[in-house]
C-alpha positions in Angstrom: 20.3 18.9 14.4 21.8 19.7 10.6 17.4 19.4 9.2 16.3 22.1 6.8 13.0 23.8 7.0 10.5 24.7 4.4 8.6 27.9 4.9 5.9 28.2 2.8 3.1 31.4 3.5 -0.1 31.9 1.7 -1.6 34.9 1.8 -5.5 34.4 1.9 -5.8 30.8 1.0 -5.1 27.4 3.3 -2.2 25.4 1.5 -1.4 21.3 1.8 2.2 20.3 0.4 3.8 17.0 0.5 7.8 16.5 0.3 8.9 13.6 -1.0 13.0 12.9 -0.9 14.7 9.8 -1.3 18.5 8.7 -2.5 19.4 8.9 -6.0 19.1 5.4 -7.9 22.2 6.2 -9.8 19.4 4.9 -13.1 18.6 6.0 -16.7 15.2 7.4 -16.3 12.7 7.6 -19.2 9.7 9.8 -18.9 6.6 10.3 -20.8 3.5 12.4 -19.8 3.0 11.0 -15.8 5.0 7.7 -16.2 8.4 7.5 -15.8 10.5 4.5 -16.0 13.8 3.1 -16.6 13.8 1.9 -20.4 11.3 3.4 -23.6 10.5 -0.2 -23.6 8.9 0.0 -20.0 7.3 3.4 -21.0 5.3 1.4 -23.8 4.1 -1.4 -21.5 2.8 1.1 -19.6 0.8 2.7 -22.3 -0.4 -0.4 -23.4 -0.9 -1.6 -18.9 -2.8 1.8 -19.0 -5.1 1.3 -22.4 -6.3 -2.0 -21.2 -6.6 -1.6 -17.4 -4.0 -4.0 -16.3 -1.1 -4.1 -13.2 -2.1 -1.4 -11.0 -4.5 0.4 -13.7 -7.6 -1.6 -13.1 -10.1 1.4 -11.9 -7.8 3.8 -13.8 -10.3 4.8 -15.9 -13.4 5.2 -13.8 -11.2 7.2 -11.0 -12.5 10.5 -9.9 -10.6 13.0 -7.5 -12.2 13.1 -4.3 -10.9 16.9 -4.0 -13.4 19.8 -4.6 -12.8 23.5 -5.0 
């Protein structure tokens, strides 16, 4: 049916991917540490979003992962 495959083998040790694929955006993209927007401007509101827990960053800084080793 033309889909491509993804083998992945692990030798000892259970693995968990995700693959994430979309069109291009035909965009400028700006990226700084784990943000990445379209503009430096954007990147800064972010920063600034981030610092003070606002759109989307509310219990950023009391998250913990819920994944254990």
């Amino acid at each position: 049916d033309g889909a491509e495959m993804i083998k992945i083998a692990t030798k000892d040790e259970e693995a968990h991917f995700v693959v994430i694929a979309g069109e291009p955006l035909k965009e400028p993209i700006v990226q700084h540490g784990p943000f990445v927007m379209n503009t430096k401007a954007e990147i800064q509101k972010t920063f600034i979003d981030y610092q003070f827990g606002l759109n989307g960053f509310e219990r950023a800084h009391k998250w913990q992962s819920t994944i254990t080793k």
